[in-house]
C-alpha positions in Angstrom: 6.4 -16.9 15.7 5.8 -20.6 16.6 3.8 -21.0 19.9 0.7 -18.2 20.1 0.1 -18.9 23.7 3.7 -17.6 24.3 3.0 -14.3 22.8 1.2 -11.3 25.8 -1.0 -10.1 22.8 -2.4 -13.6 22.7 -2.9 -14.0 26.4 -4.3 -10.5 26.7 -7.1 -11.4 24.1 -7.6 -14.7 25.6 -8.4 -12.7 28.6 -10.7 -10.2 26.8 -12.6 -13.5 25.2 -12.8 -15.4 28.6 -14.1 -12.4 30.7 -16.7 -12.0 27.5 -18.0 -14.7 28.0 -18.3 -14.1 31.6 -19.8 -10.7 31.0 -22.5 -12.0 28.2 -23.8 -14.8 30.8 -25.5 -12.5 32.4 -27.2 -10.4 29.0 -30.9 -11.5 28.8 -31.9 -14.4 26.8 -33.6 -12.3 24.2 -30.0 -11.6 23.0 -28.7 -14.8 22.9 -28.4 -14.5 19.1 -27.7 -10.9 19.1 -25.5 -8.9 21.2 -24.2 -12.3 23.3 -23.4 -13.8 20.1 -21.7 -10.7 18.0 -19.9 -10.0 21.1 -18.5 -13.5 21.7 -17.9 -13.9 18.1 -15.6 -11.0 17.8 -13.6 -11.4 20.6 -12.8 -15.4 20.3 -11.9 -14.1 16.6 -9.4 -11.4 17.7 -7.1 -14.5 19.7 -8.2 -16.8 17.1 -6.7 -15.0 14.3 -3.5 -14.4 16.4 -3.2 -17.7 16.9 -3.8 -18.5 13.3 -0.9 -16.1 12.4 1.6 -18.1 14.2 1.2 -21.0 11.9 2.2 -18.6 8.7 5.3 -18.7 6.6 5.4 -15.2 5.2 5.1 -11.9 7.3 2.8 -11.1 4.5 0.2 -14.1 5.2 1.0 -13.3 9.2 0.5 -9.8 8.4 -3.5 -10.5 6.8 -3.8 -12.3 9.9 -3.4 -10.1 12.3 -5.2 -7.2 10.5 -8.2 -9.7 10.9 -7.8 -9.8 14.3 -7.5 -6.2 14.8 -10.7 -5.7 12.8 -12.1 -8.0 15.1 -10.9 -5.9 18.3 -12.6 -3.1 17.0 -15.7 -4.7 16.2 -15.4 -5.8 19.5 -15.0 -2.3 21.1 -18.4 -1.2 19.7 -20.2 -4.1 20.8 -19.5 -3.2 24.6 -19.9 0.1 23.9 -23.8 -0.7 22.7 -23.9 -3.4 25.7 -22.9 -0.6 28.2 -25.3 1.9 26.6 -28.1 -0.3 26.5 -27.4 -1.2 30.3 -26.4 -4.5 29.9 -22.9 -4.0 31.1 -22.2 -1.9 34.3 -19.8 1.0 33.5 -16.9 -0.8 35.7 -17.5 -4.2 33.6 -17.0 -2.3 30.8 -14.2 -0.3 31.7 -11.9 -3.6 32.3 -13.2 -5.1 28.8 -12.4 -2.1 27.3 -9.1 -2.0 28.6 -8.2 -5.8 27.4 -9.7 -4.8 24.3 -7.4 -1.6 24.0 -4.0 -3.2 25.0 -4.5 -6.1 22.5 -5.1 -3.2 19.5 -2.2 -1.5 21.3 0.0 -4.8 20.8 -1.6 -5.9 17.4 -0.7 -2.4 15.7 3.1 -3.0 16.9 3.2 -6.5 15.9 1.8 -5.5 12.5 4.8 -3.1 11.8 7.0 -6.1 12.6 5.3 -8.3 10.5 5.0 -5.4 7.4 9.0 -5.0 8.0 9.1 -8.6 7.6 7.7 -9.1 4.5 9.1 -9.5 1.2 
């Protein structure tokens, strides 16, 4: 893989991470370094680590990084589940995050048995 911003796994987390951030603008300041922050923190790092994958020579290094990023994904998935419990997201805001955040596990867990098959 060369480009990351060619790849729909990347775009789809670039999506989850934008519409984060659009979601978290509204959290109260309170959680600025809390829930905002974890939140926004794991879901730049899911496309970040995709991206960072690209730039590997072995399926084995591209493999580490895309288990990062699907770590990440999860992580992400139970901080909008809290967010959503604790009322600070609206169960329809949830429900599309939720659903970029699922896709882009969807896509990471195939791209990982690519990249395992690819490795010495």
């Amino acid at each position: 893989m060369n480009d990351f911003r060619n790849l729909v796994v990347w775009q789809r987390a670039h999506e989850a991470a934008l519409e984060t951030y659009r979601a978290t603008s509204a959290f109260p300041p309170a959680e600025r370094f809390g829930l905002t922050a974890q939140l926004r923190r794991s879901a730049t790092s899911v496309a970040a680590n995709i991206a960072e994958s690209c730039g590997r020579a072995s399926g084995r290094d591209e493999g580490r990084f895309l288990q990062v990023a699907k770590g990440s994904a999860r992580e992400m998935e139970y901080h909008l589940l809290l967010a959503r419990d604790l009322g600070l997201l609206d169960a329809e805001r949830h429900a599309v995050l939720h659903g970029l955040c699922d896709q882009t596990q969807k896509m990471l867990a195939a791209l990982l048995r690519r990249a395992s098959r690819a490795s010495p």
